[in-house]
N, C-alpha and C positions, 0 to 999 in steps of 0.2 A: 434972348438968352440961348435961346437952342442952335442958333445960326452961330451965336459966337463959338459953343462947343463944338461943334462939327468943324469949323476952319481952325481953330485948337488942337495941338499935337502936344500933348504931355508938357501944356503951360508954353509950348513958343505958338506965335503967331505967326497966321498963314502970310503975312507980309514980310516978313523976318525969311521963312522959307522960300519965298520970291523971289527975296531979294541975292541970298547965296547961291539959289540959281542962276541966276542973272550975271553973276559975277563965276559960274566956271564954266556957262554957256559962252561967256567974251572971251573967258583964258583958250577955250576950243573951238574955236571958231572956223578956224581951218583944217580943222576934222572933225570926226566924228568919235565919243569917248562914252565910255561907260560912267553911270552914277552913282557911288554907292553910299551907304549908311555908314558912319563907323561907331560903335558905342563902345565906351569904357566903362566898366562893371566895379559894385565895389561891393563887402559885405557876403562876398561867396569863397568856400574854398575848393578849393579842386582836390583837396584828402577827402572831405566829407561829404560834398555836394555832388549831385546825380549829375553828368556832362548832358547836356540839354542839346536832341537833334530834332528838328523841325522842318517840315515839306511844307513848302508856303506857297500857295498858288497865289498870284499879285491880283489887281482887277486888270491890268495892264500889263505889257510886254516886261520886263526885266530888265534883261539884258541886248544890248545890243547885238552881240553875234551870238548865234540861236545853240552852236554846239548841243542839237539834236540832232537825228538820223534815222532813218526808218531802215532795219533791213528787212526787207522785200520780197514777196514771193511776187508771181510773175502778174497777177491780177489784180496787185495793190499796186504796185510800178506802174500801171498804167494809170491809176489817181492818183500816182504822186505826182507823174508827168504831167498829166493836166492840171495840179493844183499849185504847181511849183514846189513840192516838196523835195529837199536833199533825202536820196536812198541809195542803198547799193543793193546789188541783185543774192540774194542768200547764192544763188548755183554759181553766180560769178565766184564767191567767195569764196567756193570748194574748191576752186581748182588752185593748183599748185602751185603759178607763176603769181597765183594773189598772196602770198603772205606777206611780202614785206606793206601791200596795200592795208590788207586786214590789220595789221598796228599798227598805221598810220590811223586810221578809222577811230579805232578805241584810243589810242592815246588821244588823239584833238577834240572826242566828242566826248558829251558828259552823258546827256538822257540818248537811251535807244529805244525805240518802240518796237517791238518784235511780230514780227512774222511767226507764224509755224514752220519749225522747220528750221530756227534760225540755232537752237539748240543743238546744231551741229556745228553750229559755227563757234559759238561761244555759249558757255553752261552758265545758268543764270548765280553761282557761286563766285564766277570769275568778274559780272561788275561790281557783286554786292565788296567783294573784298577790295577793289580798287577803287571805294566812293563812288562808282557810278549809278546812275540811275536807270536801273530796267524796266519795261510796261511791256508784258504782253496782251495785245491786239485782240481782241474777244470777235466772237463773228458778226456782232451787232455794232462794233465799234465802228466810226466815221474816222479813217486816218486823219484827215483834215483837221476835225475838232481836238482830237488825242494830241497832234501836232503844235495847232494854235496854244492848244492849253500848257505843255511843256514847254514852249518859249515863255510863260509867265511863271514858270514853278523856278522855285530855287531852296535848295535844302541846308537851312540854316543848320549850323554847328556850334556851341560854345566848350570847349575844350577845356581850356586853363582856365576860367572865369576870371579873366580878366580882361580879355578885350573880344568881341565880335564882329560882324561886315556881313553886309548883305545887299546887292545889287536893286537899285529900285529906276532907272529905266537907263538913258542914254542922253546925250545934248540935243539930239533933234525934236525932242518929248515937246508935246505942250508942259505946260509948269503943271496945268490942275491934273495933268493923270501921273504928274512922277509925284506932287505932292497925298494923291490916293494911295501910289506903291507903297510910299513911305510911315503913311497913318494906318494902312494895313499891316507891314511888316512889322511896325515898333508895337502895334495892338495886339498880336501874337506871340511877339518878346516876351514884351511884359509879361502878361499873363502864363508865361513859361519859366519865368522867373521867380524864385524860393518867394521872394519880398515885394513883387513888382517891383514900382515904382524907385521902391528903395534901393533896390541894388544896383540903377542906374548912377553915374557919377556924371560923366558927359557923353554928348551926342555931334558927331560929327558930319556934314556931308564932302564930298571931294568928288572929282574925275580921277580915276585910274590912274592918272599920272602927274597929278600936282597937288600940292599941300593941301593937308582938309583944313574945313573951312568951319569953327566952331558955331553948333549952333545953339545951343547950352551947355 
């Protein structure tokens, strides 16, 4: 009994969820696409009901492209370098001939891990108002792990309570870790939700670019 609740996601079966993978795994097969959740809500108003925003660290990766970025002082650049981490140089950023770079930077990225120092570049007012995600870097932090872990974060939003989305990995995914993404995100939904269960209507998965594919 306890083996079947664990492969169980809000009454579908983990072979049901296989199986829709499998099938937008073929439709993408000559790329590589993002996977997301999509849920229709019912029994919430948006006059009355609190808009529900949620930071969801996955047990796995999210999103396919990371739109993280470390900006850098000169002594983490050199662990980003060796770790493979995307950074740009905070001193680069001062200078003059960088601005049209510096908007390209914020506009493309979502999460910034911040350096000291990086508050000359941009005031931590300015992602909070553009839905981005800021982390500053404490001295005991490992960029690497800060890194790793904001490729799996994603900040859920329900807005209008009527419909949501939330990224739970990419088509190269094995199935059992996008099926974890997925048992994780809708198990923090829910539980953010006035009524749980109840306020769900249907549950959709898709690729970014082709019809979702109902899975209740």
């Amino acid at each position: 009994m306890a083996g079947e609740e664990q492969n169980q996601l809000l009454f579908v079966e983990r072979t049901k969820i296989d199986r829709l993978l499998e099938e937008i795994k073929e439709e993408n097969k000559d790329f590589t696409d993002t996977i997301q959740v999509q849920v229709s809500l019912k029994g919430l108003d948006a006059r009355r009901d609190n808009k529900i925003t949620k930071d969801i660290t996955m047990p796995y990766k999210s999103r396919y492209l990371g739109k993280t970025i470390v900006l850098a002082d000169k002594d983490t650049a050199l662990v980003c370098e060796e770790k493979q981490i995307p950074y740009v140089l905070i001193d680069d950023l001062m200078q003059d001939k960088m601005i049209a770079e510096k908007k390209r930077i914020f506009k493309t990225n979502k999460y910034f891990i911040l350096c000291k120092g990086s508050n000359k570049i941009f005031q931590t007012k300015i992602f909070l108002r553009a839905g981005k995600i800021p982390y500053m870097l404490k001295d005991d932090d490992k960029v690497d792990v800060i890194y790793n872990n904001a490729l799996k974060m994603y900040r859920m939003r329900v807005k209008d309570m009527s419909v949501t989305s939330f990224p739970v990995g990419h088509t190269k995914m094995d199935n059992l870790e996008i099926f974890e993404n997925i048992k994780h995100g809708m198990t923090i939904m829910t539980a953010a939700l006035k009524k749980g269960e109840e306020n769900i209507k249907n549950v959709y998965l898709k690729g970014a670019q082709k019809a979702p594919k109902k899975l209740y």
